[in-house]
C-alpha positions in Angstrom: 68.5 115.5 21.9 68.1 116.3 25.7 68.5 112.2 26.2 71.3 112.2 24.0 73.4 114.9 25.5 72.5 113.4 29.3 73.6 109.4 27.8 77.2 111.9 26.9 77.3 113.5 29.9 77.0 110.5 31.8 79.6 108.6 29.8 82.3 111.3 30.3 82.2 110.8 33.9 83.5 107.5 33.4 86.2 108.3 30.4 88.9 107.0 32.5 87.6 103.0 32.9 89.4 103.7 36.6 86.1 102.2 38.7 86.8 98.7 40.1 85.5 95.7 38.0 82.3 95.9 39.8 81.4 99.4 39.2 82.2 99.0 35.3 79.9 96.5 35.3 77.0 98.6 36.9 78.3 101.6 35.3 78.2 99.6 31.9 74.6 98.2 32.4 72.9 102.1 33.7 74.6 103.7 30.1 73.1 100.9 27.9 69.6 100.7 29.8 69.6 105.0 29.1 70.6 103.9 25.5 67.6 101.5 25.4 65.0 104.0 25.8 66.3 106.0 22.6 64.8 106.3 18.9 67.3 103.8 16.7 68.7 107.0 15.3 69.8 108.2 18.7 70.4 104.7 19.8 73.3 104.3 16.9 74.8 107.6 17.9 74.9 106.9 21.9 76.5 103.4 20.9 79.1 104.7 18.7 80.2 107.3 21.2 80.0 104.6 24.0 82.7 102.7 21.9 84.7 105.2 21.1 85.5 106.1 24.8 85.9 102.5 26.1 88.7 101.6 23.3 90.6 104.9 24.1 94.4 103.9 25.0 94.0 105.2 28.2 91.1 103.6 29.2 91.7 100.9 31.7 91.6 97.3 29.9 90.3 95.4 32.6 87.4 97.8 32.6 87.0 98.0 29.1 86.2 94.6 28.6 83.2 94.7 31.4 82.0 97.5 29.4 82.5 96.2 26.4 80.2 92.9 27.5 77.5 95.3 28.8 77.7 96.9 25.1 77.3 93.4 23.6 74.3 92.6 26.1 72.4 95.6 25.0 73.1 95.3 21.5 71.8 91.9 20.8 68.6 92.8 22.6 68.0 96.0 19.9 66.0 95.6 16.6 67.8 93.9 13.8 68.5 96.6 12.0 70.3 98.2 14.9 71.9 94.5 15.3 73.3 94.9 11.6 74.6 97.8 11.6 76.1 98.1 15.3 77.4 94.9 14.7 79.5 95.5 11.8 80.6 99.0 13.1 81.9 97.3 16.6 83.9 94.5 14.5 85.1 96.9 12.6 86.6 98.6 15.6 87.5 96.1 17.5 87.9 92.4 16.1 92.1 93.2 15.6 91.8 94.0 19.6 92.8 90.5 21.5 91.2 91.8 24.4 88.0 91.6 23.4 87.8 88.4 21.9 85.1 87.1 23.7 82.8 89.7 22.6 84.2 89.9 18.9 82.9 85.7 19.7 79.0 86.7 20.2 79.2 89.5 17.9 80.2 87.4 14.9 77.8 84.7 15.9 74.8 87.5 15.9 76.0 88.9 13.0 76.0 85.6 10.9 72.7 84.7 12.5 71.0 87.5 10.5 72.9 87.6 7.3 71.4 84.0 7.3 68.0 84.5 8.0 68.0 87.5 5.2 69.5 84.5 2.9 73.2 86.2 2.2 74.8 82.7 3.1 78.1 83.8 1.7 78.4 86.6 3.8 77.4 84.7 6.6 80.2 82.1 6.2 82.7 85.2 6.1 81.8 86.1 9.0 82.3 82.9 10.9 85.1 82.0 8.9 87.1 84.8 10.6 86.8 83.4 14.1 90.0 82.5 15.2 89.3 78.8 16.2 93.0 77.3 16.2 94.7 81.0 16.5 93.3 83.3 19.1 93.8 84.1 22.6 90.5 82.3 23.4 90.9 78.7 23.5 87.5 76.7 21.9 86.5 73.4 22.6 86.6 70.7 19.5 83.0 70.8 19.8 82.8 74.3 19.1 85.3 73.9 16.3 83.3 71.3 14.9 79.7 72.8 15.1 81.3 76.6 13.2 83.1 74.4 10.5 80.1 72.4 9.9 78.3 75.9 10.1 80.6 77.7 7.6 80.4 74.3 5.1 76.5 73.9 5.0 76.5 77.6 4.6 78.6 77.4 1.5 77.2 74.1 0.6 73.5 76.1 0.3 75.1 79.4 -2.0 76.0 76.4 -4.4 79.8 77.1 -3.3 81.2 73.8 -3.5 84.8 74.6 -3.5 85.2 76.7 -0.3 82.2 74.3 1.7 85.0 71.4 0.9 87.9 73.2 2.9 85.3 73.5 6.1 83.5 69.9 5.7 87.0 68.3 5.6 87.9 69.7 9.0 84.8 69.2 10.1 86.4 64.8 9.5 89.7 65.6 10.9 87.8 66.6 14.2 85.2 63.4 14.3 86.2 61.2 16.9 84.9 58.5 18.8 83.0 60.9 21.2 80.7 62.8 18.8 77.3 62.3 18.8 75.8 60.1 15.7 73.8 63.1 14.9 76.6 65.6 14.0 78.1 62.2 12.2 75.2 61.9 10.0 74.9 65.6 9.4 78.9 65.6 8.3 78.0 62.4 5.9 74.8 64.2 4.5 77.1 67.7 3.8 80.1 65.3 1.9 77.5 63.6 0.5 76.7 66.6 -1.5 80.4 67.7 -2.3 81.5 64.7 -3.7 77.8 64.6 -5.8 79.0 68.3 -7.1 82.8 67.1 -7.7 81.4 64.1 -9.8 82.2 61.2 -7.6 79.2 59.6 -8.2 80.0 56.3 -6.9 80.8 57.7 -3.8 78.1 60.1 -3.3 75.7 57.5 -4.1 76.9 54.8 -1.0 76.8 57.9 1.2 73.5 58.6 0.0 72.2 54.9 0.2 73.7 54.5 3.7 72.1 58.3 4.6 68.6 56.6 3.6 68.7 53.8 6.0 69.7 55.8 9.2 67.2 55.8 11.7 68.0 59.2 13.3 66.7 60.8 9.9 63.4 62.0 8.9 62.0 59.8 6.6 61.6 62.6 3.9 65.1 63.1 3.9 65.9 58.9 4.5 63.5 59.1 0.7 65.3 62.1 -0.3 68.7 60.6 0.3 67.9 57.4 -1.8 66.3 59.5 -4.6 69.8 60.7 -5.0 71.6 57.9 -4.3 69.8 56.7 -7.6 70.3 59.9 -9.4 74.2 59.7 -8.4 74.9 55.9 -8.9 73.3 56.8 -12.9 75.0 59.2 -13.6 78.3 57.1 -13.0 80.1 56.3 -15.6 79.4 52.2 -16.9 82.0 50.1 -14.5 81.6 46.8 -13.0 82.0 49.0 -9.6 79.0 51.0 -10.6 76.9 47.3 -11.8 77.7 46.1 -8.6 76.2 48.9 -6.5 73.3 48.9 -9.2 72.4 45.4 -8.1 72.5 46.7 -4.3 70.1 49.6 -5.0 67.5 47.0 -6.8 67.5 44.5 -4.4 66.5 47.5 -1.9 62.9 47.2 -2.3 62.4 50.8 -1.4 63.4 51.7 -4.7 60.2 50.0 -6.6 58.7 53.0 -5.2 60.4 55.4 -6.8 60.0 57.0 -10.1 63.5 56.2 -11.2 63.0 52.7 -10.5 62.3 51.9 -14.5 65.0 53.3 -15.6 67.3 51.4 -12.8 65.9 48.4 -13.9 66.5 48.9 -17.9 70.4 49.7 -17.1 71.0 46.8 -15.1 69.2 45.1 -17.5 71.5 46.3 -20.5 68.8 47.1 -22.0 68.3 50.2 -24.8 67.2 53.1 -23.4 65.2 55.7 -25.5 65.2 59.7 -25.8 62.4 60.3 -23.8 62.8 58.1 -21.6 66.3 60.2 -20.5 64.0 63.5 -20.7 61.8 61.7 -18.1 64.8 61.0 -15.6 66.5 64.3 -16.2 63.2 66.2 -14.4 64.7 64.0 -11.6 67.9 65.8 -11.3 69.3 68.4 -8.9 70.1 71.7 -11.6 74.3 70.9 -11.2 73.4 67.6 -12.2 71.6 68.6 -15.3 73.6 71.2 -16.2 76.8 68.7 -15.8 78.9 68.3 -19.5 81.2 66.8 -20.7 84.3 68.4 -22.5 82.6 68.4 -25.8 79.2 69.7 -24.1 77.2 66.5 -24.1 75.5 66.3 -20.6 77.0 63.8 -18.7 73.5 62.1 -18.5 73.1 61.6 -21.8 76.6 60.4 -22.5 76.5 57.4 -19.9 73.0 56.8 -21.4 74.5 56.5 -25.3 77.5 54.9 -23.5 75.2 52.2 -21.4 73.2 51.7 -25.2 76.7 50.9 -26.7 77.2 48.8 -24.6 73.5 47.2 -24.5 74.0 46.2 -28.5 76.3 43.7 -28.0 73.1 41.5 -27.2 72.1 41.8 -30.6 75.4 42.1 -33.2 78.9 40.4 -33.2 79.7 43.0 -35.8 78.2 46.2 -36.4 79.0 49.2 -38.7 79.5 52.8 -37.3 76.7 53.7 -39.6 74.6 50.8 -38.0 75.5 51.8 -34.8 74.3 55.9 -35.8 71.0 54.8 -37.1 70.1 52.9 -33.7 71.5 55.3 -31.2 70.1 58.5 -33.7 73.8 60.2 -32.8 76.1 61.0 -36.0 78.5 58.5 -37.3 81.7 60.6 -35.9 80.2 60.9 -32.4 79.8 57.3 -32.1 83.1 56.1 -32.9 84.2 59.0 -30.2 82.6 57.3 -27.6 83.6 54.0 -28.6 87.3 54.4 -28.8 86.9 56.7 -25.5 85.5 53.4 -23.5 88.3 50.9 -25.2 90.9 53.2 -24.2 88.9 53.1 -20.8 89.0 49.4 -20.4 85.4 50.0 -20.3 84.5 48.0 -23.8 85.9 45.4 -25.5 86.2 45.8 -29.2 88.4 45.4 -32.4 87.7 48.5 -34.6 88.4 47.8 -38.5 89.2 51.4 -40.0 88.5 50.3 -43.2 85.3 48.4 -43.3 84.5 51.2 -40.6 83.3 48.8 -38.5 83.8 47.4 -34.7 83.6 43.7 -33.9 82.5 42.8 -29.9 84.1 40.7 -28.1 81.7 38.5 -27.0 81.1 36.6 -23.7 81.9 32.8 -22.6 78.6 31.0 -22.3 79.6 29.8 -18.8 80.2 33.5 -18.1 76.7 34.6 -19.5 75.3 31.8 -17.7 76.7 32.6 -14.3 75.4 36.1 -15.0 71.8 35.1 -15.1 72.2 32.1 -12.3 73.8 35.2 -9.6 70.2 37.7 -11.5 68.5 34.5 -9.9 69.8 33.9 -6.9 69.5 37.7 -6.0 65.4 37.6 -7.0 64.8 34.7 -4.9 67.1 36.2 -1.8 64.3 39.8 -2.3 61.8 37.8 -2.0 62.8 35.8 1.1 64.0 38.9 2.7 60.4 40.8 1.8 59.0 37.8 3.4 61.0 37.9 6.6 59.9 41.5 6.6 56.1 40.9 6.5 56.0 37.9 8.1 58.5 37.9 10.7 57.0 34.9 13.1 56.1 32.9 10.4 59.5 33.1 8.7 61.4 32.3 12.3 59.0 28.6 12.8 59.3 27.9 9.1 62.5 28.5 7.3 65.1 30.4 9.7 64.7 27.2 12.0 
């Protein structure tokens, strides 16, 4: 206690904050270098006391805020656990105080720092979140407004908090100009990449995925990553001509034959029937949200666009099929099928004529030309992957023989 009582007795000599800026500052550094040498116990208890005297009202402000930094110095060089809870105390007592914004700043910063590294991410965001980046007497930099929002969204993004990492990554793209970096570009795609994934854009999570997969600047286990889920996403779409078309794009990427989805890419496009356990095979190939995704009468959204895509597949085989039929193949009940049925024709998504009475739907079917054009473009696109896989392997020989 001897050290204790001397740390006091030294900090009443300077109760006033009357020294000139300089001597705070000298002042401030001798008090926190006694406080140093302290047990944590004693170290908590000289820090406290410290605070209490430089936020008095009569305390010189001009002072108080050299003393204040001196406190934040010392602080941030003390275990974590002295960090975490001297921290908290000083925001406590003085983040309402405009004065000392600056040092509420590099306190917060600290402060989220190790709530992240013990893995309370939601916390952590909180305490960012409260920096007053467009309010406050300190003015920030859009770079610095940028790299917290981004921060606070990635931090929410990781808790699974989809909702609240939204609000930060969409000011995160109000602040994206011309002048930032491609990086920071790529790591605001990635993090709305994910959101609109979680909200169920598929479509739209997928071409940001797709597009993440071919950048350069990223690792190429998060370039495979990225068009694992680009796969995943543009699958779990509903069945659109949009969503055909971007199919077609993902197969003629000839990454994708890599891939263990890459089967059952190629039976969708195909139109072809897909089978139970071949959907239990892709689901081990979803993200949990993804798996966990229903629909409002609690079919997982996987295997609704898979019964959905296998509707659609039988009008290769049957001009006119009953809804008992149509059970027996698909192995769903009778009332489920005619759910999704008239769910898709009110859609626009299937063409069909229902007959109540026979219980029975008739397909529209096809023009020939149309089928045929189909097949000419499935072509076309085979032999324009395999000129382009040339090009790729062969570059020189490709330039003399058929670019020239």
């Amino acid at each position: 206690m001897d050290e204790v009582n001397t740390f006091k007795e030294y900090l009443a000599l300077v109760s006033g904050g009357q020294g000139t800026f300089r001597e705070s500052g000298e002042q401030g550094k001798v008090l926190m270098d006694m406080c140093r040498q302290l047990p944590e116990e004693q170290q908590l208890e000289c820090l406290r006391a410290y605070l209490e005297v430089i936020l008095r009202e009569n305390f010189n402000i001009v002072a108080a805020r050299q003393y204040c930094s001196e406190f934040v110095t010392a602080v941030l060089s003390m275990s974590p656990s002295v960090q975490k809870q001297m921290i908290s105390y000083a925001l406590d007592k003085i983040q309402n105080r405009i004065s000392f914004e600056e040092q509420t700043y590099v306190l917060r910063m600290r402060l989220a720092e190790e709530l992240e590294n013990d893995q309370e991410w939601v916390a952590a965001a909180k305490v960012l979140s409260q920096i007053p980046l467009d309010s406050g007497q300190k003015q920030y930099g859009k770079d610095t407004k940028q790299e917290i929002n981004m921060k606070i969204g990635r931090l929410y993004l990781t808790a699974e908090e989809y909702v609240e990492a939204e609000n930060y990554i969409q000011r995160v793209g109000m602040l994206i100009d011309e002048a930032t970096p491609e990086e920071f570009r790529i790591q605001h795609s990635a993090a709305f990449a994910r959101i609109q994934d979680y909200r169920r854009k598929y479509i739209e999570a997928a071409q940001r995925y797709h597009r993440l997969s071919s950048e350069k600047l990223v690792a190429e286990s998060e370039r495979t990553q990225a068009l694992k889920s680009a796969v995943n996403c543009v699958l779990l779409a509903p069945s659109t001509p949009q969503r055909s078309r971007f199919l077609a794009v993902l197969l003629k990427d000839e990454r994708t034959f890599t891939l263990a989805q890459y089967g059952f890419l190629r039976k969708v496009l195909d139109g072809k029937t897909i089978k139970r356990a071949e959907i239990d095979l892709f689901a081990q190939n979803l993200q949990p949200h993804q798996r966990e995704a229903l629909t409002a009468d609690g079919t997982s959204l996987l295997e609704r666009n898979v019964l959905e895509h296998n509707i659609l597949s039988t009008k290769k085989y049957f001009r006119v099929a009953s809804f008992q039929a149509l059970s027996r193949l698909l192995d769903i009940p009778v009332d489920k099928v005619e759910k999704i049925i008239v769910h898709m024709v009110a859609e626009d998504r299937l063409k069909v004529r229902i007959n109540h009475i026979t219980n029975s739907v008739t397909f529209d079917q096809e023009h020939a030309l149309n089928i045929w054009d189909k097949k000419l473009e499935s072509i076309c696109a085979q032999v324009n992957r395999a000129v382009e896989a040339i090009a790729t392997r062969h570059p020189q020989w490709y330039e003399s023989t058929i670019a020239s």
